[in-house]
N, CA, C and O atoms as a MOPAC input file, in Angstrom:
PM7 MOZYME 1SCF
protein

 N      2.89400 1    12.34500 1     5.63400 1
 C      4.11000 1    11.84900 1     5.03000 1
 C      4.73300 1    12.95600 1     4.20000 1
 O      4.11800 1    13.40600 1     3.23300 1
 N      5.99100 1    13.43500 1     4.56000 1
 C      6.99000 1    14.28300 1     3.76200 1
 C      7.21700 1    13.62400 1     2.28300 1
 O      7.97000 1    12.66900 1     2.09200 1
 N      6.53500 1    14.20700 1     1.37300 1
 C      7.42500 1    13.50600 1     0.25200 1
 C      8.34200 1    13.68300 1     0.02000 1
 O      8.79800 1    12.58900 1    -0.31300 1
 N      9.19300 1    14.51500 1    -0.07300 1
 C     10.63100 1    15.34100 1    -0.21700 1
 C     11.40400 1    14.39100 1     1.04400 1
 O     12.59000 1    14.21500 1     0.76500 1
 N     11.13200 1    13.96700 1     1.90900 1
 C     12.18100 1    12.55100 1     2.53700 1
 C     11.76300 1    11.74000 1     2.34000 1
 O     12.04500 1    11.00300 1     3.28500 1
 N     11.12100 1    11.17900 1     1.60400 1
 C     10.77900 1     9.62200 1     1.18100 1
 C     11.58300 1     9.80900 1    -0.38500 1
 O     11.97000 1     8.84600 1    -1.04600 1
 N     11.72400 1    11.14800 1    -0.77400 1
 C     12.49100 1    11.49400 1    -2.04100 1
 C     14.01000 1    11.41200 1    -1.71300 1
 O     14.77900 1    10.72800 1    -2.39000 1
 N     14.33100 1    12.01500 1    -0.82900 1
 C     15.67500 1    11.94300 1    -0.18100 1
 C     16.33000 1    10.14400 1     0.36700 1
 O     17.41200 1     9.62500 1     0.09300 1
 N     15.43700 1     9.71800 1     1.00500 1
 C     15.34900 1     8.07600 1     1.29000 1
 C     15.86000 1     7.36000 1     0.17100 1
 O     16.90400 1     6.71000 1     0.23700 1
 N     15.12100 1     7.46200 1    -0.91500 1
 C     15.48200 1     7.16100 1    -2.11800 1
 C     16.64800 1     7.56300 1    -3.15500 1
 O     17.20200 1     6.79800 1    -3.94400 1
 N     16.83000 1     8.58300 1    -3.02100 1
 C     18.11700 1     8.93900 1    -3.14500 1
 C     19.60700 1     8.42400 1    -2.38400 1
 O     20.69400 1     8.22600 1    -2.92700 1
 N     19.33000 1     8.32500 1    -1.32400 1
 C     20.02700 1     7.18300 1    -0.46100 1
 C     20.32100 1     5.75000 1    -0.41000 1
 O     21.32100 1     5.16700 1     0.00900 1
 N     19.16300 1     5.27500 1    -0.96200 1
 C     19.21400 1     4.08200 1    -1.42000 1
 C     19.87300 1     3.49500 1    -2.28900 1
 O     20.34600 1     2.37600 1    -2.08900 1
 N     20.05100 1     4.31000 1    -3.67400 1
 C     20.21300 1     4.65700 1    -4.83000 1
 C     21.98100 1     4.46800 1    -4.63900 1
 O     22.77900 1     3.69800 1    -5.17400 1
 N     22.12000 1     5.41500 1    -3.75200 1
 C     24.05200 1     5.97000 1    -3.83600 1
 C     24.48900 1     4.56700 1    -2.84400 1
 O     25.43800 1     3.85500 1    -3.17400 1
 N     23.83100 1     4.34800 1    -1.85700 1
 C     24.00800 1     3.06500 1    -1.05100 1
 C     24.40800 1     1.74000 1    -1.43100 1
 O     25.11700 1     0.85600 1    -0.94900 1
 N     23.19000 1     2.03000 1    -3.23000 1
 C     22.80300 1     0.52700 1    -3.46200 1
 C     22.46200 1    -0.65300 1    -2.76000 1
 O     22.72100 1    -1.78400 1    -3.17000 1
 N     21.76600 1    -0.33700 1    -1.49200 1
 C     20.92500 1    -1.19800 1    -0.48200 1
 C     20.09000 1    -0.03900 1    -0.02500 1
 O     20.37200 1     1.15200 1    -0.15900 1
 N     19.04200 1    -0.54600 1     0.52400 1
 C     18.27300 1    -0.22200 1     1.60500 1
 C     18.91800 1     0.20100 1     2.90600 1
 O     19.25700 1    -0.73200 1     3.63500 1
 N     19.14100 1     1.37600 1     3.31900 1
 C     19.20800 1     1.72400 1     4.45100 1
 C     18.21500 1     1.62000 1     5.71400 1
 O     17.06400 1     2.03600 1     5.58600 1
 N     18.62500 1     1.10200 1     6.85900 1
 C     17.79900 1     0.71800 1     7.97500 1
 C     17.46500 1     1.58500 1     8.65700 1
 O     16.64100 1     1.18300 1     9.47800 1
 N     17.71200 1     2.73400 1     8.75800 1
 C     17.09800 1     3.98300 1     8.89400 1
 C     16.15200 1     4.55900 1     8.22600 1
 O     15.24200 1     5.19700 1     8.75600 1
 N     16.29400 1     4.37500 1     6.96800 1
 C     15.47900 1     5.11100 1     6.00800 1
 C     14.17700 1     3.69800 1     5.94300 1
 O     13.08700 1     4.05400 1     5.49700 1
 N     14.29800 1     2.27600 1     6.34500 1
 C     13.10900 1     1.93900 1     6.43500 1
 C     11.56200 1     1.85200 1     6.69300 1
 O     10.67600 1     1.08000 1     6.32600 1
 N     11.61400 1     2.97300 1     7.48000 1
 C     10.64300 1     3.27800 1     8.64200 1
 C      9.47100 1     4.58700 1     7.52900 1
 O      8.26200 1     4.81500 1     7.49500 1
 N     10.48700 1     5.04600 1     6.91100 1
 C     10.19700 1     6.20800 1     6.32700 1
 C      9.65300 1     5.34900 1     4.77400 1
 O      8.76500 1     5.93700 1     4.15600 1
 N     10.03600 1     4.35500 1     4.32900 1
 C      9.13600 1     3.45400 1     3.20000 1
 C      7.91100 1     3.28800 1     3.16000 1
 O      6.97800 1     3.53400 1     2.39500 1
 N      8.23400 1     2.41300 1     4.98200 1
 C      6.90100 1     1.96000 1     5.25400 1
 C      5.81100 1     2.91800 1     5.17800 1
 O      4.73800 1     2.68900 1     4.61900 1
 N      6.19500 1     4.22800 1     5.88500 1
 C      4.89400 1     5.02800 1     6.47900 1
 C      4.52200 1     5.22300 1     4.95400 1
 O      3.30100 1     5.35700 1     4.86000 1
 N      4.95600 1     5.26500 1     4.11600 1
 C      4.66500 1     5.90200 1     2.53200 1
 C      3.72000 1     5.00600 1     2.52600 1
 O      2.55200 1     5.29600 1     2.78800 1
 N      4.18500 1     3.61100 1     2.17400 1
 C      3.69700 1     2.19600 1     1.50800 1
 C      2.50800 1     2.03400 1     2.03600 1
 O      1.59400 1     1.45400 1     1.44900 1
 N      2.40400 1     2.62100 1     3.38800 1
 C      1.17600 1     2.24300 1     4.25100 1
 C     -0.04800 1     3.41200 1     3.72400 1
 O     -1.26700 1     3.26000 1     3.64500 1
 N      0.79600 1     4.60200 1     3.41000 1
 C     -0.08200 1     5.63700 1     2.58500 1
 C     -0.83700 1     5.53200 1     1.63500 1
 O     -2.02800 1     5.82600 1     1.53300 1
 N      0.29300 1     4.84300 1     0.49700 1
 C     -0.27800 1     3.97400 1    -0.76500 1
 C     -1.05100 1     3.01900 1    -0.71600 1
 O     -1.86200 1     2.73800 1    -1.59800 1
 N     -0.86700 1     2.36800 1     0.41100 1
 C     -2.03300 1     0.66900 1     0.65000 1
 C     -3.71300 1     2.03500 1     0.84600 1
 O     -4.71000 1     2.02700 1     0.12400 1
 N     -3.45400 1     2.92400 1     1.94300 1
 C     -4.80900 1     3.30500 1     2.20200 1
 C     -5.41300 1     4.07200 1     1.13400 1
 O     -6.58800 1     4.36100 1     1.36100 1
 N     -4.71300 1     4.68400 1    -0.50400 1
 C     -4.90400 1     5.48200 1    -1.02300 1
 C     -5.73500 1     4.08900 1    -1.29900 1
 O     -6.87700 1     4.22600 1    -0.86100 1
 N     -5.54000 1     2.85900 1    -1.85600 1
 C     -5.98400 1     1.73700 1    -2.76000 1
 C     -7.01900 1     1.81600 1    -1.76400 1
 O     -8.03900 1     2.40700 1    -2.11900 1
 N     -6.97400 1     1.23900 1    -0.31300 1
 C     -7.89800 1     0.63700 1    -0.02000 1
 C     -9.12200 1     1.51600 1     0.37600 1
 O    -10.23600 1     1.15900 1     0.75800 1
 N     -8.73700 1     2.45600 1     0.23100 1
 C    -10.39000 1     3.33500 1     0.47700 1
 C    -10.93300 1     3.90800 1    -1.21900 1
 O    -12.00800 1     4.50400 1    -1.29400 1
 N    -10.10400 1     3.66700 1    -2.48700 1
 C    -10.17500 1     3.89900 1    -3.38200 1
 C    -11.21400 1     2.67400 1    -3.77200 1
 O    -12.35900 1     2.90800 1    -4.15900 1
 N    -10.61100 1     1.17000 1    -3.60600 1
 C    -11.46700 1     0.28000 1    -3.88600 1
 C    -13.18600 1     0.35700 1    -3.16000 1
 O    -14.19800 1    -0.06200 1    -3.72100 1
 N    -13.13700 1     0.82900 1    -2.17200 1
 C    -14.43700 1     0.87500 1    -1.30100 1
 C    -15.06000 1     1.68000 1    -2.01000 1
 O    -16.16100 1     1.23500 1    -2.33800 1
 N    -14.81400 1     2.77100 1    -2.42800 1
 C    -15.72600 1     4.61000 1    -2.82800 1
 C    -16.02500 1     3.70800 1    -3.99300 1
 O    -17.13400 1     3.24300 1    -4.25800 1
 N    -14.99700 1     3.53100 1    -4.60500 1
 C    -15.34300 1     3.30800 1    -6.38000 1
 C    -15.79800 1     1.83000 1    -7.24900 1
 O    -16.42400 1     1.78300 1    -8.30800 1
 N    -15.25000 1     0.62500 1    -6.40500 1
 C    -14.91200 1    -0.58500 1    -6.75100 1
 C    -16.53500 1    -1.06100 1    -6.13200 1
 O    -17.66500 1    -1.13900 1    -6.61500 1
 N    -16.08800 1    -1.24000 1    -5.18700 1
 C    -17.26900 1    -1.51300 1    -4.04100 1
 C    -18.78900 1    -1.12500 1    -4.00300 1
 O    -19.75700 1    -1.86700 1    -4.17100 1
 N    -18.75500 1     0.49300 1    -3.68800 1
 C    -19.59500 1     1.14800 1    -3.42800 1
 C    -20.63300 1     1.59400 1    -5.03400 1
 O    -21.85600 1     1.61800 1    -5.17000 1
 N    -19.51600 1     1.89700 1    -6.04900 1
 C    -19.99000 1     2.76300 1    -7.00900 1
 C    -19.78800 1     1.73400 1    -8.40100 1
 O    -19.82100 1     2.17000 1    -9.55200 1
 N    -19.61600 1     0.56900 1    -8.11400 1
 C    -19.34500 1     0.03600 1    -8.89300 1
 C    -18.43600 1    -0.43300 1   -10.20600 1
 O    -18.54200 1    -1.41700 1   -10.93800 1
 N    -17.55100 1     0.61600 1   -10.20200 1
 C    -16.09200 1     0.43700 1   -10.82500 1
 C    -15.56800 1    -0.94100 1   -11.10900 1
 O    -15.60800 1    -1.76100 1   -10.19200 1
 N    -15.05400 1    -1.30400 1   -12.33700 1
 C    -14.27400 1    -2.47600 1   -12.49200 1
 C    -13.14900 1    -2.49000 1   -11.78500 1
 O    -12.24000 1    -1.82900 1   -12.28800 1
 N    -12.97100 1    -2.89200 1   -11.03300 1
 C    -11.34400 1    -3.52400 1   -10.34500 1
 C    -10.50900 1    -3.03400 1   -11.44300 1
 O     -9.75200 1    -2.10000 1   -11.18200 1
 N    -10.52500 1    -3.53900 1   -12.69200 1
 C     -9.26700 1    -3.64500 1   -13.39100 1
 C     -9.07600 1    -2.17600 1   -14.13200 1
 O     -8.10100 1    -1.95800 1   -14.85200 1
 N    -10.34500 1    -0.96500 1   -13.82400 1
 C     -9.75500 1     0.12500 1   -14.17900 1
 C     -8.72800 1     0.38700 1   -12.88000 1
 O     -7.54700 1     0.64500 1   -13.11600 1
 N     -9.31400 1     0.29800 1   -11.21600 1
 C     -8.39600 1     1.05500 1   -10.10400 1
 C     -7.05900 1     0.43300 1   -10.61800 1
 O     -6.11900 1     1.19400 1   -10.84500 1
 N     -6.92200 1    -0.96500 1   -10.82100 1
 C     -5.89500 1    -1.97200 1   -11.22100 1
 C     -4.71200 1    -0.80400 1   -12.06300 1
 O     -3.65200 1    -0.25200 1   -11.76500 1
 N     -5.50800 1    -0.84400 1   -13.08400 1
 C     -4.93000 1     0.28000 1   -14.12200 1
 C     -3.84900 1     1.54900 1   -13.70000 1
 O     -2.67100 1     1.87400 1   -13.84700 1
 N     -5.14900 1     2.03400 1   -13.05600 1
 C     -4.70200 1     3.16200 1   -12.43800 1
 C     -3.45000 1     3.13900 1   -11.59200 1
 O     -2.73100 1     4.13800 1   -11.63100 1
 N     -3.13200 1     2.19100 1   -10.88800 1
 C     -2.59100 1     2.19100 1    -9.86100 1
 C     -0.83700 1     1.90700 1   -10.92000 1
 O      0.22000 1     2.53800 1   -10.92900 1
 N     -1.28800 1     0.73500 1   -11.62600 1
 C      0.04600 1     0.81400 1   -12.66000 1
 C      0.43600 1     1.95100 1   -13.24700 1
 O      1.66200 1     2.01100 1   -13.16300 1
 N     -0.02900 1     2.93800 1   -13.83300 1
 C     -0.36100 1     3.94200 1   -14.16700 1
 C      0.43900 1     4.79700 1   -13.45900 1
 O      1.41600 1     5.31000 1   -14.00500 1
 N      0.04000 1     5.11400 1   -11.84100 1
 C      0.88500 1     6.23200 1   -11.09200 1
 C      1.71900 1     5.91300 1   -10.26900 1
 O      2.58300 1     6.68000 1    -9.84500 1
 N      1.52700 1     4.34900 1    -9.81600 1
 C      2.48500 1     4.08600 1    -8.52500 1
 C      3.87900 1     3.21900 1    -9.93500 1
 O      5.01800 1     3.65300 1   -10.10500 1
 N      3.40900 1     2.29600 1   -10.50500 1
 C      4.74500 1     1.66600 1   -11.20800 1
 C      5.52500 1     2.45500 1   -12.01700 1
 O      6.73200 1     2.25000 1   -12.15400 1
 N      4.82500 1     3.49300 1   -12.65600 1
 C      5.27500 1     4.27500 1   -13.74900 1
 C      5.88500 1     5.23800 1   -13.30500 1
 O      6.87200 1     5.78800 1   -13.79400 1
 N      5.18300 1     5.55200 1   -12.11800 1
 C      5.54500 1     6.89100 1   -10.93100 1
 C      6.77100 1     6.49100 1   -10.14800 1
 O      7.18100 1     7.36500 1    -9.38500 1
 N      7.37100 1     5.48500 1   -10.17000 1
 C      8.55400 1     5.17000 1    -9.34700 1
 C      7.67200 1     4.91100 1    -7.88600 1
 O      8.16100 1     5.31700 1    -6.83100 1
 N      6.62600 1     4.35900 1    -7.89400 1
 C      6.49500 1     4.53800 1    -5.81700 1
 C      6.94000 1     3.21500 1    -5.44600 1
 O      7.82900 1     2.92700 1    -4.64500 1
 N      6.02800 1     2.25800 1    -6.30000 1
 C      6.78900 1     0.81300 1    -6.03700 1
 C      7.98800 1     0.84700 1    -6.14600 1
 O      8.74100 1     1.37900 1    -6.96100 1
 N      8.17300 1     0.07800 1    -5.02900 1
 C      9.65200 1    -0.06700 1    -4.55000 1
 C     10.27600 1    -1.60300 1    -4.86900 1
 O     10.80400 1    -2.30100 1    -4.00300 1
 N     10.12100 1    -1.96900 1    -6.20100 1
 C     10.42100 1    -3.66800 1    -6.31700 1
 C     12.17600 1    -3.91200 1    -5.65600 1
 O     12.66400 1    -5.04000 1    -5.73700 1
 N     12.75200 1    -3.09200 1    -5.21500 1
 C     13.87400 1    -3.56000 1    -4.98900 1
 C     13.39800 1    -4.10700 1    -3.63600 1
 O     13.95700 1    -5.12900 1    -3.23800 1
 N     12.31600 1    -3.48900 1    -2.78400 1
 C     11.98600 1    -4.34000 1    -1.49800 1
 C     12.09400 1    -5.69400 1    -1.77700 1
 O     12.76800 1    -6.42800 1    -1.05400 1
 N     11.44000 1    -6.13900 1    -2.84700 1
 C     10.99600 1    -7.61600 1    -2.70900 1
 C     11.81000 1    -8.70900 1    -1.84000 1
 O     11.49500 1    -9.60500 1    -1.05700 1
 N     13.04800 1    -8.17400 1    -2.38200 1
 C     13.93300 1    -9.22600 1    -1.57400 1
 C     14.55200 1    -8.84700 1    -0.35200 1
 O     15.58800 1    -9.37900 1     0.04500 1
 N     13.73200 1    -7.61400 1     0.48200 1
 C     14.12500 1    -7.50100 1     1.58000 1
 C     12.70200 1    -8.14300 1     2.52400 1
 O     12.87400 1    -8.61000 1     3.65000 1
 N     11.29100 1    -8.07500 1     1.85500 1
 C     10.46400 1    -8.68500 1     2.76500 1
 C     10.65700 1    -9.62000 1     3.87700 1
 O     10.29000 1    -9.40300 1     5.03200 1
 N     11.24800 1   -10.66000 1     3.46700 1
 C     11.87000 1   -11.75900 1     4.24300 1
 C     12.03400 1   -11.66800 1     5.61100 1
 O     11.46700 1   -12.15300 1     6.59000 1
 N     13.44300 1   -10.52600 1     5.31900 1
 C     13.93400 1    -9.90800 1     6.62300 1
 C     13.19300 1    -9.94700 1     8.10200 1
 O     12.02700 1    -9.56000 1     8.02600 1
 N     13.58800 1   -10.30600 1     9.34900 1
 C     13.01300 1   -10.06700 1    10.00100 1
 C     12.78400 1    -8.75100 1    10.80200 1
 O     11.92300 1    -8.70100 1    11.68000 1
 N     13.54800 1    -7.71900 1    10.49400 1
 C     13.58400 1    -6.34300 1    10.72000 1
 C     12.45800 1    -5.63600 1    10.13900 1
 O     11.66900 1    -4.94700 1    10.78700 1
 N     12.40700 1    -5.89200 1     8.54500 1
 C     11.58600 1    -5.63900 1     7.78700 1
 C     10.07900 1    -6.06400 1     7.65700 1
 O      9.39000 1    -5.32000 1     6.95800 1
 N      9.47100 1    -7.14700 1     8.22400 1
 C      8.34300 1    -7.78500 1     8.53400 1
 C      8.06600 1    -7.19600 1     9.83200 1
 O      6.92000 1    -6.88500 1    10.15400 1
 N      9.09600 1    -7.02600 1    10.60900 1
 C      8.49900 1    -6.67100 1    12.06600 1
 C      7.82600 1    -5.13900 1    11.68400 1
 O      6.66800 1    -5.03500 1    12.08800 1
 N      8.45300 1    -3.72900 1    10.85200 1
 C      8.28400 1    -2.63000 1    10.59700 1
 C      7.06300 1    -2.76200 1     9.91100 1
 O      6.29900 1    -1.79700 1     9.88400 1
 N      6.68000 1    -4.13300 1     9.18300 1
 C      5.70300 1    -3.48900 1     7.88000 1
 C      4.33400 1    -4.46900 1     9.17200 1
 O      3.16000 1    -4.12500 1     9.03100 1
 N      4.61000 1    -5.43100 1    10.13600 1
 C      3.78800 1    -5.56000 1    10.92100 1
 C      3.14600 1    -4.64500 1    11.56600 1
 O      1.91900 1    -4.70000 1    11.65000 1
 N      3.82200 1    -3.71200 1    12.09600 1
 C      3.43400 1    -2.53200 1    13.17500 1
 C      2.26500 1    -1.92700 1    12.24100 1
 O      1.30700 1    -1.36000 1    12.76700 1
 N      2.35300 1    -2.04100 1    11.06100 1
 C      1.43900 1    -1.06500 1    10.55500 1
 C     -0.14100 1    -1.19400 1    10.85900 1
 O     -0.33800 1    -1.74700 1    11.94100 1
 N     -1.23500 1    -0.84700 1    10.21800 1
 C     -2.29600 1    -1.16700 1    10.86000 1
 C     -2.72500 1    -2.08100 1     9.66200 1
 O     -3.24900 1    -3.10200 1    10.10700 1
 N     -2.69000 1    -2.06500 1     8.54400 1
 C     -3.07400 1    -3.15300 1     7.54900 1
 C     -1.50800 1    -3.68700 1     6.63700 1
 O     -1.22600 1    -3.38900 1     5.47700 1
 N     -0.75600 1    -4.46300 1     7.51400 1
 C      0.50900 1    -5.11400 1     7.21800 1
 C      0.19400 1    -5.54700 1     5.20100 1
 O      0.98700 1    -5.27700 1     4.29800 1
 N     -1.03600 1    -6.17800 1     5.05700 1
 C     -0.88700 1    -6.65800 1     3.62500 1
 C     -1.08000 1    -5.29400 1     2.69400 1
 O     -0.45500 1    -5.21200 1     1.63600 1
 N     -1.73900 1    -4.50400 1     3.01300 1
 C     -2.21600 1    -3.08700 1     1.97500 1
 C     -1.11500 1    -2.46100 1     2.32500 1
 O     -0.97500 1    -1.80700 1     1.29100 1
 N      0.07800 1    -2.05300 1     3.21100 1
 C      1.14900 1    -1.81600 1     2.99100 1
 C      2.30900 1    -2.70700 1     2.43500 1
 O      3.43700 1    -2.22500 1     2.32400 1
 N      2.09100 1    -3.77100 1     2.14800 1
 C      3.44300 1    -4.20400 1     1.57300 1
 C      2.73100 1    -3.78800 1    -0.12400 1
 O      3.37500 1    -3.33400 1    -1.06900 1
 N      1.20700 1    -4.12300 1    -0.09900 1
 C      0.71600 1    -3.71800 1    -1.77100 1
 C      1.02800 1    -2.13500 1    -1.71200 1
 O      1.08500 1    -1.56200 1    -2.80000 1
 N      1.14600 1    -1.70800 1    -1.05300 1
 C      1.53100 1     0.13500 1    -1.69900 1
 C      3.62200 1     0.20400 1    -1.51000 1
 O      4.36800 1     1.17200 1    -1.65800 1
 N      3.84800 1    -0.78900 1    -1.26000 1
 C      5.54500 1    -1.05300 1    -1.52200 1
 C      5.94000 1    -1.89200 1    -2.90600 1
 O      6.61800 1    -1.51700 1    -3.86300 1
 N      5.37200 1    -2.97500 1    -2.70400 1
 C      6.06600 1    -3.45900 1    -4.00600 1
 C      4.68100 1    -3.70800 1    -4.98200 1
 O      4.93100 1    -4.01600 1    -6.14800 1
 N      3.31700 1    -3.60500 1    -4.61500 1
 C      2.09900 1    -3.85100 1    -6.02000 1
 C      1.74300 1    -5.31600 1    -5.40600 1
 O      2.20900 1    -5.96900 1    -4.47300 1
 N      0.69100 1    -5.53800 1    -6.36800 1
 C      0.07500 1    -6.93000 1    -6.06300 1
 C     -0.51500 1    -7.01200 1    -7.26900 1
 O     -0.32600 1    -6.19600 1    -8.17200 1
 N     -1.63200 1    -8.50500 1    -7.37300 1
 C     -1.78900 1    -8.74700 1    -8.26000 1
 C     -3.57500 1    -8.45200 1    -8.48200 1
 O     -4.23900 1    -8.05600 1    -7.52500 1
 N     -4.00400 1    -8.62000 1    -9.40400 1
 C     -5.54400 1    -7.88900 1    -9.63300 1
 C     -6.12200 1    -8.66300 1    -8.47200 1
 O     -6.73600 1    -8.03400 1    -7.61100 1
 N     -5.94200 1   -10.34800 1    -8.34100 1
 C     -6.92100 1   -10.99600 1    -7.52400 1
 C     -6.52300 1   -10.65700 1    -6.03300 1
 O     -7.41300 1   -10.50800 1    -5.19500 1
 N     -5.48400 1   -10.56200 1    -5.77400 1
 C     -5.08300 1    -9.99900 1    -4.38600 1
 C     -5.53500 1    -8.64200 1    -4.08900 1
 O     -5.45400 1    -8.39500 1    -2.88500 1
 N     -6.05800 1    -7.52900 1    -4.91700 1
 C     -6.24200 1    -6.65100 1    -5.16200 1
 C     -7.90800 1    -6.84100 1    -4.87100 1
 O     -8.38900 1    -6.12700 1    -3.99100 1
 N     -8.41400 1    -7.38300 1    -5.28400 1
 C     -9.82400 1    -7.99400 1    -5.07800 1
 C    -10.39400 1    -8.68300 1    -4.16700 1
 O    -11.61600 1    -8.62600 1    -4.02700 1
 N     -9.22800 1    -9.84000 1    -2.99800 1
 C     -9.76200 1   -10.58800 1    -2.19600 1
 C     -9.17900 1    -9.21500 1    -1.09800 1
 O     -9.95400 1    -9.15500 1    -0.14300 1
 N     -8.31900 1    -8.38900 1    -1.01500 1
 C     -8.34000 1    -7.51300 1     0.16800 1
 C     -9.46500 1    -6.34700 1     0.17500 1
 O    -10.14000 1    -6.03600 1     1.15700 1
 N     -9.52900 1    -5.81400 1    -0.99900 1
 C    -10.56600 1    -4.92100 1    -1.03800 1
 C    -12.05700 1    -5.44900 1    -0.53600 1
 O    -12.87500 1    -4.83700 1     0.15100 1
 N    -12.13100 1    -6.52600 1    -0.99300 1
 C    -13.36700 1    -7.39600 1    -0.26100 1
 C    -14.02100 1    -7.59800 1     0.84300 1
 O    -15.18400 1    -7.63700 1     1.24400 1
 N    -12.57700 1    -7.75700 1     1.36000 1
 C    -12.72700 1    -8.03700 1     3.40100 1
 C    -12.51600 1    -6.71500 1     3.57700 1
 O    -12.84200 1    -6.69200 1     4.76400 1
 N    -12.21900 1    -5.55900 1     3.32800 1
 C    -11.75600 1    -4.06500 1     3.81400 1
 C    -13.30100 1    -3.31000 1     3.37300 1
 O    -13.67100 1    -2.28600 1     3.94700 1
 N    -14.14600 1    -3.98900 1     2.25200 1
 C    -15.39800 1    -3.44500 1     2.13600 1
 C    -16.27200 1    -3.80600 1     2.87400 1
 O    -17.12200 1    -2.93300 1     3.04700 1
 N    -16.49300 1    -4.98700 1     3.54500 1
 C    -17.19100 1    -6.23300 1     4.14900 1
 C    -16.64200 1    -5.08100 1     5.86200 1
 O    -17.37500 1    -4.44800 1     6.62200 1
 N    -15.78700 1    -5.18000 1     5.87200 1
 C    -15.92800 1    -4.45300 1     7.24300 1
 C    -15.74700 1    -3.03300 1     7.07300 1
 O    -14.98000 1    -2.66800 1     7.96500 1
 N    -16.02900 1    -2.23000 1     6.47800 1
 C    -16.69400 1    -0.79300 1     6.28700 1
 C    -18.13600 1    -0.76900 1     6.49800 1
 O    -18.63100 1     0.16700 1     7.12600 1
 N    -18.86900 1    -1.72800 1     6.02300 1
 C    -20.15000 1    -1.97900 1     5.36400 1
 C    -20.83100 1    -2.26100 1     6.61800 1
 O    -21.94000 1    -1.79900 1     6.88500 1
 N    -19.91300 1    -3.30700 1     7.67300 1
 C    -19.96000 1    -3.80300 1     8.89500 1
 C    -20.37700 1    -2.22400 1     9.67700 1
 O    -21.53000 1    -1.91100 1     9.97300 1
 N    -19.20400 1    -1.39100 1     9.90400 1
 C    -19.25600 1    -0.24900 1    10.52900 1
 C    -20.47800 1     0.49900 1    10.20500 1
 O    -21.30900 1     0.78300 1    11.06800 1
 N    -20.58400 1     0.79600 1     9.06200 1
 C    -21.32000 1     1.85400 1     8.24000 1
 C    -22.76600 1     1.14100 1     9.01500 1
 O    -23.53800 1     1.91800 1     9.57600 1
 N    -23.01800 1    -0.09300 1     9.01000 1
 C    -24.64800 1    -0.72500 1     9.47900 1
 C    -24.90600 1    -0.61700 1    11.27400 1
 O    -25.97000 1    -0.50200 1    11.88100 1
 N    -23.22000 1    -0.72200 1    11.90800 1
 C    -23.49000 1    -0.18800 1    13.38000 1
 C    -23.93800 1     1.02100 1    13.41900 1
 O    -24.86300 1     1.27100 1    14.19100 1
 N    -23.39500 1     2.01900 1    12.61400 1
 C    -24.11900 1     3.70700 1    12.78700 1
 C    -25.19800 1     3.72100 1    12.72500 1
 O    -25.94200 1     4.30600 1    13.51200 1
 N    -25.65400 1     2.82000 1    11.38800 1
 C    -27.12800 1     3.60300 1    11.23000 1
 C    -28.35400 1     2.79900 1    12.34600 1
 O    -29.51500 1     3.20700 1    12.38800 1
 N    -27.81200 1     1.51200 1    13.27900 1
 C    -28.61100 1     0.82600 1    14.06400 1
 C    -28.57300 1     2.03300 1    15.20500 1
 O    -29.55200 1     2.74900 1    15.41600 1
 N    -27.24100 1     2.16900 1    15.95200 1
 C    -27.10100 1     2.63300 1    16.55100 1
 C    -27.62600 1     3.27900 1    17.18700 1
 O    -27.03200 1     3.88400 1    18.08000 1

């Protein structure tokens, strides 16, 4: 992912004052970036190493809300059926809409759960294997 056009995207948005349907595609791939930064963050640290949820929680307010990545003006484009179809294609549709607009600690906790539960899954085929 280019950051410097997801910077530009945004800048577009901005002078637009809507969401451009071009520049959607280029959200997503971010958002989908941000869902995997969380969701392999929760596994290493949450999961694996034992970390409180509510420090990654933290964290994530910290660089993505404070950082401008959340994109709360999405919220009210989710709906859309243009926009559901783009954030479908992805490979984990819910951990990308959480690296677009955020989620909440327990949503944050019941996905990391099932995303550890099948790592854990994988990780036990290798070592049978």
């Amino acid at each position: 992912m280019d950051l410097e056009e997801v910077y530009e995207a945004k800048s577009r948005m901005y002078k637009a004052n809507q969401i451009l349907d071009e520049d959607m595609i280029i959200f997503m791939m971010y958002a989908s970036y941000i869902g995997s930064l969380k969701r392999i963050a929760y596994y290493k640290y949450v999961h694996k190493l034992g970390f409180d949820v509510r420090a990654l929680a933290d964290a994530c307010i910290l660089i993505y809300m404070f950082g401008f990545v959340y994109q709360f003006e999405f919220e009210k484009y989710l709906n859309r059926k243009e926009v559901k179809a783009v954030l479908n294609k992805t490979r984990y549709p819910e951990w990308t809409k959480m690296g677009l607009v955020g989620c909440s600690t327990s949503d944050l906790i019941k996905l990391g759960d099932e995303f550890s539960k099948y790592m854990d899954s994988l990780e036990n085929e290798l070592v049978t294997a």
